[in-house]
N, C-alpha and C positions, 0 to 999 in steps of 0.2 A: 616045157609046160610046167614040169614042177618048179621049176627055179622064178618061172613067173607066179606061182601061188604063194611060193615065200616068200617073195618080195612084198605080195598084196597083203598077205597076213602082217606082215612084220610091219607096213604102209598103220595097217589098222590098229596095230596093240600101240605107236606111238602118239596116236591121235587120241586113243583111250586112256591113257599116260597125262598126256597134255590139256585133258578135259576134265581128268582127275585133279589136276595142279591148278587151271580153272577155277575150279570148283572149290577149291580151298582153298586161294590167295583171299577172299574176301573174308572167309571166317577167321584165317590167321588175323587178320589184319583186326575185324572184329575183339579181339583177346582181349581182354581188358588187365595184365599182370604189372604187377609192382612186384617187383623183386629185390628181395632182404639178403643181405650175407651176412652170414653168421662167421664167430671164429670163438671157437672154446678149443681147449686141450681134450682131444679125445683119443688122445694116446697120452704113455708117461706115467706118472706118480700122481697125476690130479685127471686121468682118465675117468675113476667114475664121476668127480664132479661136473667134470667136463660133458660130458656124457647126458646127465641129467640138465644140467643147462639146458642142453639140444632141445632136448624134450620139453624142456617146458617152452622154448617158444614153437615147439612143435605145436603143443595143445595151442597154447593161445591163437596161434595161426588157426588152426583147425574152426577154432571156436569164432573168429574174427568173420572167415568166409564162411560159414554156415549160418544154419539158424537152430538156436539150442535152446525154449522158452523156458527151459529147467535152468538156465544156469543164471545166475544173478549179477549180473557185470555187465560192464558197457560194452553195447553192439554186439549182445549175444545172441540177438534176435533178428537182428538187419540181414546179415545173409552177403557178406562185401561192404565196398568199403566207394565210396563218391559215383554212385549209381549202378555197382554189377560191378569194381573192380575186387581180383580177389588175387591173394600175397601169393607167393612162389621163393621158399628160399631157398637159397645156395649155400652150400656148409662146406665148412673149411675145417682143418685140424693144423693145431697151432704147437702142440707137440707141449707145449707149455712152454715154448720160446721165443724170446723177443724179437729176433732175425727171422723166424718161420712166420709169425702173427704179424710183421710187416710184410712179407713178399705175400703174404693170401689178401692180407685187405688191397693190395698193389693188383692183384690179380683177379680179386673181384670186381673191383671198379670198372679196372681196364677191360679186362676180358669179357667178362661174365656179362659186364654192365650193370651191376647192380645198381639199386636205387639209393642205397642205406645199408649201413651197418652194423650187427647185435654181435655183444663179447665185451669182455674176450677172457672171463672170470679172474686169469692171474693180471694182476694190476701193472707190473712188467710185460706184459703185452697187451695191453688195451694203451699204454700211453703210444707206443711207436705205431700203432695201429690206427688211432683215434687221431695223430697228426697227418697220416695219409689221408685220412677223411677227410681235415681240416682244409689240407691244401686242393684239396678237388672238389671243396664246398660242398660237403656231402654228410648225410645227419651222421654220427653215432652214437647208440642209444647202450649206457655199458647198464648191467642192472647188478653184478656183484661185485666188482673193483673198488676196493676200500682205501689206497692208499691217498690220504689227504694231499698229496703235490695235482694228483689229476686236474682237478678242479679248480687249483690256481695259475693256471694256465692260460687265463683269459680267452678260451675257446669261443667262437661261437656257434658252433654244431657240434657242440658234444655235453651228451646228458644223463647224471648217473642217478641210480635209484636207489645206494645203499649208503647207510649211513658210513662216516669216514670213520678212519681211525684214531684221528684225532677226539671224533667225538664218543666214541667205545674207549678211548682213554681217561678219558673225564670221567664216563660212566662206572671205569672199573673202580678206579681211586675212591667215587662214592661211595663202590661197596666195600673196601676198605673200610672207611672210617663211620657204615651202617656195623659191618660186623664188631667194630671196636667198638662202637656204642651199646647193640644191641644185644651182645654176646660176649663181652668182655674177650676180645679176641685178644685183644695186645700187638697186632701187627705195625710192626715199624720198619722193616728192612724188605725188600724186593728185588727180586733176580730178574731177567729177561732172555728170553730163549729163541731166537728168530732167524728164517731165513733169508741168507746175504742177496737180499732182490730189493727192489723197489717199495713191494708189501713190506718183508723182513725189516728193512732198513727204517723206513718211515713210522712203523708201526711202535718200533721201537724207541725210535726220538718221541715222537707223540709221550709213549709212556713213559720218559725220563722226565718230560717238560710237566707233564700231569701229577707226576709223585713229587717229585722235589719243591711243587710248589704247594704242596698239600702237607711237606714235613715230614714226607719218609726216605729212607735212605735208601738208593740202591746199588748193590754192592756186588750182580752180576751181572755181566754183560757178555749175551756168548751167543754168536752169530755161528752159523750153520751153512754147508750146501745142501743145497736141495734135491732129493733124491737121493741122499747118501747113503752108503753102505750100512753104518753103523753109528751110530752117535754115542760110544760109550766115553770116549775122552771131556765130552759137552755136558753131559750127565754127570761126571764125574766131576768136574771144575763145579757145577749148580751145587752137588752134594756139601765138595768141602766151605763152600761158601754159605749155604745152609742158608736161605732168605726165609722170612717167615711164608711172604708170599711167590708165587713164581707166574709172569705173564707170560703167556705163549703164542706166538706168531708162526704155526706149524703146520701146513697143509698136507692137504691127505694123507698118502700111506708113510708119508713123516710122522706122521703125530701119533701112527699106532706106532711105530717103532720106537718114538718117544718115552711114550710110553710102558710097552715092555721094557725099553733098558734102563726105567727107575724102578721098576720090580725085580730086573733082574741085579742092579744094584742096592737094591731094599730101602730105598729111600723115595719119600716124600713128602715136598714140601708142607706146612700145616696147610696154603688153600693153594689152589692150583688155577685159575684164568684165563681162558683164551680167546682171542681173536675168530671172527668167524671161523677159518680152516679146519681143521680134522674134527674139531670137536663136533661139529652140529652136524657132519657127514653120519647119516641114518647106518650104513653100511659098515664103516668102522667101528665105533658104536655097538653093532652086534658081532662085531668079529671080535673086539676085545673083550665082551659079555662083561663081568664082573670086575673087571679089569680097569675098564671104564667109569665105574663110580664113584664118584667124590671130587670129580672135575668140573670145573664152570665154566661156563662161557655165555658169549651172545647170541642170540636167536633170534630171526624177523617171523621164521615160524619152524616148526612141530608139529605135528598132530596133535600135543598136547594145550595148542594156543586154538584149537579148532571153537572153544565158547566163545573167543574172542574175534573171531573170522570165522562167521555161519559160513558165507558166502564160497570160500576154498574148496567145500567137499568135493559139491558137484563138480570141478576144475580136476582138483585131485583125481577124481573117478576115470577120466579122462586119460591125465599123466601117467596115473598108473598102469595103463594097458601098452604104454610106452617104455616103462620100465622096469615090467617084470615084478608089479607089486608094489617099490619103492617107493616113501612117500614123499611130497616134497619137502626141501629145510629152505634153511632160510636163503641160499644163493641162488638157488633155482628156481624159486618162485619170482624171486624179483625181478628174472631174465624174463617170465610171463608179463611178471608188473610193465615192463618197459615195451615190450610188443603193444601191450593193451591200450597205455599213452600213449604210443607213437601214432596208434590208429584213431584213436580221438582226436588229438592236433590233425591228421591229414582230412577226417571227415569236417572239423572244424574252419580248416582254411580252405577245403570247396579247394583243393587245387594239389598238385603233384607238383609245384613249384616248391624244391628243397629250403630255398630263403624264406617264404611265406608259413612253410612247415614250422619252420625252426623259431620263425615269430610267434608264432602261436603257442607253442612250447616256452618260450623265455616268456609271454608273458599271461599265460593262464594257471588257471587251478585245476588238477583233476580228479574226479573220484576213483577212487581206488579200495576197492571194495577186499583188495586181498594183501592188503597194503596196513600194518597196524596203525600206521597215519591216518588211515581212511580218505588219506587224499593226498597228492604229489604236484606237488612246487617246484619251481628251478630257478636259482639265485644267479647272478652274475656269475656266471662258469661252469656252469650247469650243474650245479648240486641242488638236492631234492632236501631241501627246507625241512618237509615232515617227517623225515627217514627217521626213526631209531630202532634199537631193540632192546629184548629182554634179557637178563641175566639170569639164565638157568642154571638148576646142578643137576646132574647125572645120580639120579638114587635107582634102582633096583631096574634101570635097561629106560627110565624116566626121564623127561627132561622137565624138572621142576621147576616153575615160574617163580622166583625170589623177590628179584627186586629189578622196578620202580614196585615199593608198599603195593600199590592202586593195583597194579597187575600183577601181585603176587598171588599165588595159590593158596589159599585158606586155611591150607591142611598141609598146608607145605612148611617145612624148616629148615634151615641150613645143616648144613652136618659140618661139622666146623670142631677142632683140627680133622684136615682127614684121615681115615681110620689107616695105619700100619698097615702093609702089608700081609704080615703075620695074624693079623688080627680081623681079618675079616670073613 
């Protein structure tokens, strides 16, 4: 008798089981998810940038599928994305390497199934990454990968949002021959300091092609691993070479270490210049405190461009509960920028068809409210037309808007030779 109640009980709980799976195969089915892979380096020597990346296309996701009448940007208010669909990403860590950032975007496509793909910050892994995409005809949207080969690629699903380095080389060399003008700088001789990648490499031709044909000389050339232990033999070669100016192609915990080993060599150059990497990292920055000032570089933002992008706070406010305070810079925000347009082309072509995506993308205009363009374009190989940045310096933990004149700070001036070591 009892063996017959177990069996009746056990009869019951798999009917209740199966009423339950029932009941759920039509809401599954209901779901309406678009799913994003991401792949940033969130482990390694460019883990906090990496890091932050996430984050920002966390917020923008966030902000995509809800409804936020406080924030001022496109489909802040919609609540999804082509009647109720709402994003779902899947994040990968790329280690900051070219073999890892291929086998995740291979693994998100295949496996995961994603829809599309956001990354991959190091420009050494967004190209081997962005050609898996390419051959499974599938978008990817990179928003800080600056090395100018990307984009001559003739892709047609792949779409970046940061200005190249080719054109941050034209921009530095301006300020070159602003400060020889406007300061009697006298710069004529240029080193270069970069690491042996894709970014390093191309960054660095960019600024050979850029000086030389502007009439300055450059007299170092001194290539780097990434991650290295110590850089004081690279320091030391920059020293005895002595360039008036010095470009830097140095990402993350590079570029503080760079850093300390010209202090701890007591040398620096009269102006110092760099590429997006360590320098506009908020975190480094405050970890070198004083250490940090009198360095330049590019910025798409700071907090200190905030008159110039109302629109960022409430974004920022968001980001911030993501990481710990940190505010966005210029490479994490663009990984926003590129969510935000990818979701206006989808809401624009009315379809989930990747081909029709991607048409709409090569051939519209977007507003981009967090974007100093204020709007984002994409050229035959999907470079963003509007992209540029600002050429800041580092004064008192500051990042001070120099130059273009127009978006200079008022009250702002160059500090030009940088101050000694000893002297500050």
């Amino acid at each position: 008798m009892k063996s017959k109640s177990l069996r009746l009980l056990g009869c019951v709980a798999v009917a209740a089981v199966l009423c339950l799976l029932l009941a759920a195969g039509p809401a599954a089915a209901q779901q309406k998810v678009i799913k994003i892979g991401t792949i940033f380096p969130l482990t390694g020597p460019v883990a906090n940038a990496g890091q932050r990346c996430q984050a920002a296309v966390q917020t923008a996701v966030e902000i995509v599928n809800g409804q936020h009448p406080g924030v001022k940007i496109p489909l802040a208010k919609k609540g999804g994305l082509l009647g109720g669909y709402k994003i779902q990403l899947v994040h990968a860590d790329s280690q900051g390497k070219p073999d890892i950032g291929k086998a995740e975007a291979e693994r998100l496509l295949n496996q995961e199934g994603v829809w599309a793909l956001i990354g991959s910050y190091n420009s050494s892994v967004s190209g081997p990454a962005s050609l898996v995409a390419e051959r499974a005809k599938k978008i990817f949207m990179c928003g800080a990968s600056s090395s100018s080969t990307l984009t001559k690629r003739d892709l047609n699903y792949f779409f970046r949002l940061a200005p190249t380095d080719a054109t941050e080389s034209a921009e530095f060399v301006e300020v070159l021959k602003w400060l020889n003008q406007k300061q009697n700088a006298n710069i004529r001789t240029i080193g270069i300091i970069y690491e042996n990648t894709l970014f390093g490499k191309g960054a660095a031709g960019e600024a050979k092609k850029a000086a030389t044909a502007a009439g300055f000389s450059v007299v170092a050339d001194v290539p780097y691993t990434p991650g290295a232990t110590n850089l004081n033999s690279e320091v030391q070669t920059l020293k005895t070479k002595n360039p008036d100016a010095l470009f830097g192609a140095v990402l993350g915990a590079d570029y503080a270490l760079m850093v300390k080993t010209m202090k701890q060599a007591n040398w620096v150059p009269r102006m110092s210049i760099n590429y997006c990497s360590g320098y506009q990292d908020p975190i480094i920055a405050k970890q070198l405190g004083k250490d940090a000032d009198f360095f330049m570089g590019s910025n798409a933002y700071t907090p200190q461009f905030a008159s110039l992008l109302p629109a960022v706070a409430a974004v920022e406010k968001i980001f911030k509960t993501k990481t710990k305070g940190v505010p966005f810079d210029g490479d994490s925000i663009q990984e926003a920028v590129a969510v935000i347009v990818l979701a206006q082309a989808i809401e624009k072509a009315g379809s989930l068809d990747p081909e029709k995506v991607a048409k709409v993308l090569r051939e519209n205009t977007f507003d981009s409210p967090l974007s100093l363009g204020g709007k984002v374009q994409f050229a035959k190989g999907g470079q963003n037309i509007k992209a540029f940045s600002i050429v800041t310096q580092l004064q008192n933990g500051e990042y001070k808007r120099l130059y273009p004149a127009e978006l200079a700070d008022p009250k702002a001036k160059a500090v030009f030779p940088m101050k000694p070591w000893d002297k500050r």
